[in-house]
C-alpha positions as CSV (number, residue, x, y, z in Angstrom):
1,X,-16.8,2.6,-12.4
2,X,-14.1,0.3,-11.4
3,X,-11.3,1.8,-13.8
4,X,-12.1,5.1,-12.8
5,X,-11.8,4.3,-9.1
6,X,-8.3,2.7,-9.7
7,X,-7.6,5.3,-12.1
8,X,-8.5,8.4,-9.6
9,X,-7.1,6.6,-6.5
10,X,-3.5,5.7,-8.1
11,X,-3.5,9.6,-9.0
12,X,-4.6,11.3,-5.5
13,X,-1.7,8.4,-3.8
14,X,0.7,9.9,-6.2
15,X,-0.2,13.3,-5.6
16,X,-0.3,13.0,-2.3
17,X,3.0,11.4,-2.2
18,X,4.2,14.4,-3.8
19,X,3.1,16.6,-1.6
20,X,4.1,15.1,1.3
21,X,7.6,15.5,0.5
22,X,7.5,18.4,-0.6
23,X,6.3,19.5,2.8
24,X,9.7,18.3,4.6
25,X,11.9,17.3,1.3
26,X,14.9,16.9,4.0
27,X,13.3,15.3,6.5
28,X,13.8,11.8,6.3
29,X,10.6,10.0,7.2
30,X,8.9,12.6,4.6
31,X,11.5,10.7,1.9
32,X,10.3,7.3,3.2
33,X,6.6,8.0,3.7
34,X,6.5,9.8,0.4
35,X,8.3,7.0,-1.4
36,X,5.8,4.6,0.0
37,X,3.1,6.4,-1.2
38,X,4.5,6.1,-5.4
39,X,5.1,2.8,-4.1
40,X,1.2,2.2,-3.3
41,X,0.1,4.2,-6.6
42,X,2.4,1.9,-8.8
43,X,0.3,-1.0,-6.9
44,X,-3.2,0.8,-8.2
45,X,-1.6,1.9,-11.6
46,X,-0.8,-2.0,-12.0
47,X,-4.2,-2.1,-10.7
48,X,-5.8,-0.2,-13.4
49,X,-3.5,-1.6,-16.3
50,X,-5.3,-5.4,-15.0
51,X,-9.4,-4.5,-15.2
52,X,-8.6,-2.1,-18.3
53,X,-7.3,-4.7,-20.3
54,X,-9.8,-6.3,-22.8
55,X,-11.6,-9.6,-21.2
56,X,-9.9,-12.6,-21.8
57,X,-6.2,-11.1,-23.3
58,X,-2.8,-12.4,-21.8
59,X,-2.2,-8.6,-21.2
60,X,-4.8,-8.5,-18.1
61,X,-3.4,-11.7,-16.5
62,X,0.4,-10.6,-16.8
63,X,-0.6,-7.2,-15.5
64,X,-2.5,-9.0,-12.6
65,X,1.1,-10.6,-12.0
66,X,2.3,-7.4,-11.9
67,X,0.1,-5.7,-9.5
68,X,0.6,-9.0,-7.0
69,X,4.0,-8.5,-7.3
70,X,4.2,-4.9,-6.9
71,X,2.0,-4.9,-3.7
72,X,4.7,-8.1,-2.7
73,X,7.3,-5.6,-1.1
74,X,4.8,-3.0,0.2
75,X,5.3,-5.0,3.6
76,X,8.7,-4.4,3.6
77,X,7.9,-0.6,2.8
78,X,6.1,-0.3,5.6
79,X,8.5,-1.7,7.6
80,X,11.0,0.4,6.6
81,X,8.8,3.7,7.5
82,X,8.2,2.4,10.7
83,X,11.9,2.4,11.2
84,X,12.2,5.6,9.9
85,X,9.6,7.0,12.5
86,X,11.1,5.4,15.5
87,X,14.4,6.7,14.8
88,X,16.0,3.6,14.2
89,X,17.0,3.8,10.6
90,X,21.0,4.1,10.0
91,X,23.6,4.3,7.1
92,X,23.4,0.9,5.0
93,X,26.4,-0.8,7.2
94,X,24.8,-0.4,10.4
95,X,21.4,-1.4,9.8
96,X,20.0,-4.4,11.6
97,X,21.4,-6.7,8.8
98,X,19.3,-10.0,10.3
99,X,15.9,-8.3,9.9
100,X,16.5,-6.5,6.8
101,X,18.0,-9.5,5.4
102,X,14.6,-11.6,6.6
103,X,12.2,-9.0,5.3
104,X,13.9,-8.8,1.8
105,X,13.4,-12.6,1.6
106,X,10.0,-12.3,2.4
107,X,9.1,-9.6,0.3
108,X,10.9,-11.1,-3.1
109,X,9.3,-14.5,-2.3
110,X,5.8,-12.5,-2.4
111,X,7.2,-10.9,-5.6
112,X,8.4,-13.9,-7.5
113,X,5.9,-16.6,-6.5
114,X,3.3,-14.3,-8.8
115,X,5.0,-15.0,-12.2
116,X,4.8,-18.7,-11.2
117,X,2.0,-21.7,-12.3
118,X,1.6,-22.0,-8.6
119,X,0.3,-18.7,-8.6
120,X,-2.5,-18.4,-11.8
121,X,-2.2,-21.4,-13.7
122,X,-2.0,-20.3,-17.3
123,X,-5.4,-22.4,-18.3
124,X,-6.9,-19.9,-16.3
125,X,-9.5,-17.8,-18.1
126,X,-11.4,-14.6,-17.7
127,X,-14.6,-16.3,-17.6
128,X,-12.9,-19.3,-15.1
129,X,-10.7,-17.8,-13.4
130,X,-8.0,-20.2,-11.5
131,X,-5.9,-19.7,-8.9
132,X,-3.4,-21.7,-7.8
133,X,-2.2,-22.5,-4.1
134,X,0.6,-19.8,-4.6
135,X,-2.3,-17.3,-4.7
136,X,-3.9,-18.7,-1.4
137,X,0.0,-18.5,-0.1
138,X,0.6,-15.1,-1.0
139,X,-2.5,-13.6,0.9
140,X,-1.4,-16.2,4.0
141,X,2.1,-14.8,4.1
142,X,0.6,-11.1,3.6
143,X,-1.5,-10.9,6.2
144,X,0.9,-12.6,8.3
145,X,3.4,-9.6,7.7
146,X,0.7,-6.9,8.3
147,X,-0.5,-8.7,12.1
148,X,3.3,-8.9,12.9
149,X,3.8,-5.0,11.8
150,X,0.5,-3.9,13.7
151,X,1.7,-5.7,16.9
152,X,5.5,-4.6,16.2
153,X,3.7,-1.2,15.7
154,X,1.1,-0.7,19.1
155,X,4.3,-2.3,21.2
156,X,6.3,0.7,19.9
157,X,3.7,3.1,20.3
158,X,4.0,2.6,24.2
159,X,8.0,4.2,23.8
160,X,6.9,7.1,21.6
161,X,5.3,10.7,22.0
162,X,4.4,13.7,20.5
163,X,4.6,13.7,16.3
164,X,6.3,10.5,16.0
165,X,3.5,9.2,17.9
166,X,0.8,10.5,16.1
167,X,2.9,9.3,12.4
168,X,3.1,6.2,13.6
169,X,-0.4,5.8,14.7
170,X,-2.3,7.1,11.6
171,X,0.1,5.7,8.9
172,X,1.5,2.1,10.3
173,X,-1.4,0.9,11.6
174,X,-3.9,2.4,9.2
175,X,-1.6,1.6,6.2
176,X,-1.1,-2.2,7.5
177,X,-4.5,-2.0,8.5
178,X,-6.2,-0.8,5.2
179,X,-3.2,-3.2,3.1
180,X,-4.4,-6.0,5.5
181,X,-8.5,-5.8,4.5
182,X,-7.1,-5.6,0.7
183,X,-6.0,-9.0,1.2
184,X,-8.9,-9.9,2.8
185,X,-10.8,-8.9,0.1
186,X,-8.8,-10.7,-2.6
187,X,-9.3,-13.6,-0.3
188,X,-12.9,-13.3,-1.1
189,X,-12.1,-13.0,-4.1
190,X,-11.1,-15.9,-4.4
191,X,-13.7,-17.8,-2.5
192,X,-17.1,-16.5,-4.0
193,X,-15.8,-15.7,-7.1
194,X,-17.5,-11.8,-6.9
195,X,-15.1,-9.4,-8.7
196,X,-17.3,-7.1,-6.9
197,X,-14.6,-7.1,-4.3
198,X,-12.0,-5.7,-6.2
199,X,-13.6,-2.5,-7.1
200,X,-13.6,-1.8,-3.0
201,X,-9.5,-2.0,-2.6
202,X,-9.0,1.5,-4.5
203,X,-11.9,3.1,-2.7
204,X,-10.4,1.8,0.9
205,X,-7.1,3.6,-0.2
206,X,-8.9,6.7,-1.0
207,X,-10.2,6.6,2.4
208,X,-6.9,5.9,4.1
209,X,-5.5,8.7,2.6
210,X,-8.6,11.7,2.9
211,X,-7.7,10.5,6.9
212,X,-4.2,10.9,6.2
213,X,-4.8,14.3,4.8
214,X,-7.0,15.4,8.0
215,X,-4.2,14.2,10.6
216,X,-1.9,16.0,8.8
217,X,-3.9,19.5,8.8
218,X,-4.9,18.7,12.2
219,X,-2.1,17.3,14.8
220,X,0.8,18.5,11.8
221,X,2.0,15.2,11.2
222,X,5.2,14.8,9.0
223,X,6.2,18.2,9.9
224,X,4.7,19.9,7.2
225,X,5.0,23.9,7.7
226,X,3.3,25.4,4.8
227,X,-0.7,26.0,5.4
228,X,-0.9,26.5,1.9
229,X,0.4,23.1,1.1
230,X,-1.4,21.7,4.1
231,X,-4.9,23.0,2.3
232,X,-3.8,22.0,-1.1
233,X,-3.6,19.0,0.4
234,X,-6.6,18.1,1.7
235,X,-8.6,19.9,-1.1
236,X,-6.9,17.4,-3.8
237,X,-7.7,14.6,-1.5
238,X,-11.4,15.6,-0.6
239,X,-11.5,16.3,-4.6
240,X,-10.5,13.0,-5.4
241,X,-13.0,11.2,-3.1
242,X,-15.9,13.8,-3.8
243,X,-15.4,13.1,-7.9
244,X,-15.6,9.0,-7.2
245,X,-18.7,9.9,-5.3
């Protein structure tokens, strides 16, 4: 049940990705948001590569490694889409090179600090597993980056109206909202041991997305003009969650 939920959600992310951009392909935040979105379905596929792997084989820790340091840059994704929205995002020389320079830092440390001992100490085992303080750092720093961006984000909210509005509200702060309760559950994770809670972090994103999918049939969010695609939409994503039920 658990590889299929990963399985099913890294393909209705994708999808929806997809056909978010192809909504708007010129439209920048389309580019950004969709981008995001393979971004957040590479996290599950890494995901699903982890719990397919046979019990107790160096292929499901490195591919845990992977999927901690795939999701180690989705802060700075976010950040960047909330950029995007706002209307703040430039060419490449006139970027705000301080906090771009700050988030990149951030976001490799969370990438790189995965391969490490500090992270999963390699006498870990399937049947013990061991994590290491770089583990307990990684979720500290992560949800530290997701309160900052939902703050950053409601602030912003204040300045803004109409669509932009609306995108920001249903895919910063439910994005950083549903990326921050993954953490929490890996956090529990860790504590109780129950790799019960792992098999809720692809069934959260499913969620996040069927909303995304009704916000964007109902206030037209990410400027999508085509009802067709707008219903294709939302029947893949209502598809997705009604075959995990």
């Amino acid at each position: 049940m658990l590889i299929l939920a990963a399985l099913s959600a890294a393909i209705a992310v994708f999808v929806a990705g997809g056909l978010i951009y192809w909504s708007n392909p010129v439209r920048l935040v389309n580019q950004v948001v969709a981008s995001c979105s393979v971004h957040i379905a590479s996290w599950l596929g890494c995901l699903y590569l982890a719990i397919s792997a046979p019990q107790g084989s160096p292929e499901g820790l490195f591919w845990v490694r992977m999927c901690c340091a795939v999701g180690g840059t989705i802060p700075f994704h976010f950040w960047w889409v909330k950029e995007t929205i706002v209307g703040r995002s430039q060419p490449p020389g006139r970027w705000r090179i301080g906090q771009v320079g700050v988030w990149l830092v951030l976001s490799l440390g969370l990438t790189g600090i995965g391969f490490t001992e500090q992270f999963i100490p390699s006498t870990s085992t399937h049947a013990q597993r061991v994590f290491g303080w770089g583990y307990r750092a990684y979720i500290a720093v992560g949800l530290f980056l997701y309160f900052f961006l939902i703050v950053d984000a409601i602030r912003t909210i204040r300045r803004l109206e109409g669509s932009r509005k609306t995108e920001l509200q249903v895919w910063l702060l439910g994005g950083c909202s549903v990326a921050a309760a993954v953490l929490a559950l890996m956090a529990l994770r860790t504590v109780t041991g129950d790799s019960r809670y792992v098999g809720l972090q692809p069934l959260m994103i499913l969620v996040f997305y069927s909303g995304t999918a009704i916000a964007i049939t109902t206030y037209r969010i990410f400027d999508a003009r085509q009802i067709l695609l707008l219903g294709l939409q939302k029947f893949c994503l209502v598809a997705a969650v009604a075959a995990m039920a």
